[in-house]
C-alpha positions, -999 to 999 in steps of 0.1 A, spaced: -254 290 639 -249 272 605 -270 257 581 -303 244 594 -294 259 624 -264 240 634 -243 251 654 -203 246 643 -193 215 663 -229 195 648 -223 209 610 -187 189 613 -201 159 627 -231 160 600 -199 164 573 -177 137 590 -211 111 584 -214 121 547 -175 117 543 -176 82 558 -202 72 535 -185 82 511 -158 67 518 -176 33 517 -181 36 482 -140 32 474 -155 -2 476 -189 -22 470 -209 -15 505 -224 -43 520 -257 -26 514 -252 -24 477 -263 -62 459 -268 -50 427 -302 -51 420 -336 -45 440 -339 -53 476 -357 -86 478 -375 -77 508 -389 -47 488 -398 -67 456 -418 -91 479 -432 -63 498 -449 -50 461 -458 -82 449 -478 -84 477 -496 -54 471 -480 -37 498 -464 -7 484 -483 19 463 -489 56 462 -453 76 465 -425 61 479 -397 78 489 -366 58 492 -344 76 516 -305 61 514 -314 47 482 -276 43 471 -275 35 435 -307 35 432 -316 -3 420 -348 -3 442 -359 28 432 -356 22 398 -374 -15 404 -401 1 417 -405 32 391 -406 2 365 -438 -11 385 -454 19 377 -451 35 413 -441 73 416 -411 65 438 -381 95 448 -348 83 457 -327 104 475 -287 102 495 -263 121 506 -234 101 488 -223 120 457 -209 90 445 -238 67 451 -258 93 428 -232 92 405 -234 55 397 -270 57 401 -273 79 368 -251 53 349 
């Protein structure tokens, strides 16, 4: 057993994932628009997010860091060292 209890075949599966997202980030993902999630900015303009957020696969980050502008204790968090990377930029 590995890490979190993996065993062996299920810790190079988990790094195979990481490595394709990675990998997605030799070029802008699909997922990445450059600025908030519209969907999310509605959501809080409607009231509907407050409290701590945790914004899990947050990329680069821009939603995150829409909503920490709005006042809202928000954590963004991914497993894509490069994502992170252009996230602290």
């Amino acid at each position: 057993m590995g890490l979190f209890g993996l065993d062996k075949t299920k810790m190079v599966w988990a790094d195979d994932a990481r490595l394709r997202f990675e990998n997605r980030y030799e070029r802008q993902p699909s997922w990445e628009v450059g600025r908030p999630q519209p969907a999310f900015i509605a959501l809080h303009q409607r009231g509907l997010i407050s409290g701590r957020v945790l914004d899990a696969g947050c990329g680069t980050g821009e939603t995150a860091l829409y909503l920490a502008g709005q006042d809202i204790d928000v954590w963004g968090l991914d497993i894509s060292s490069t994502a992170i990377g252009m996230a602290r930029e």
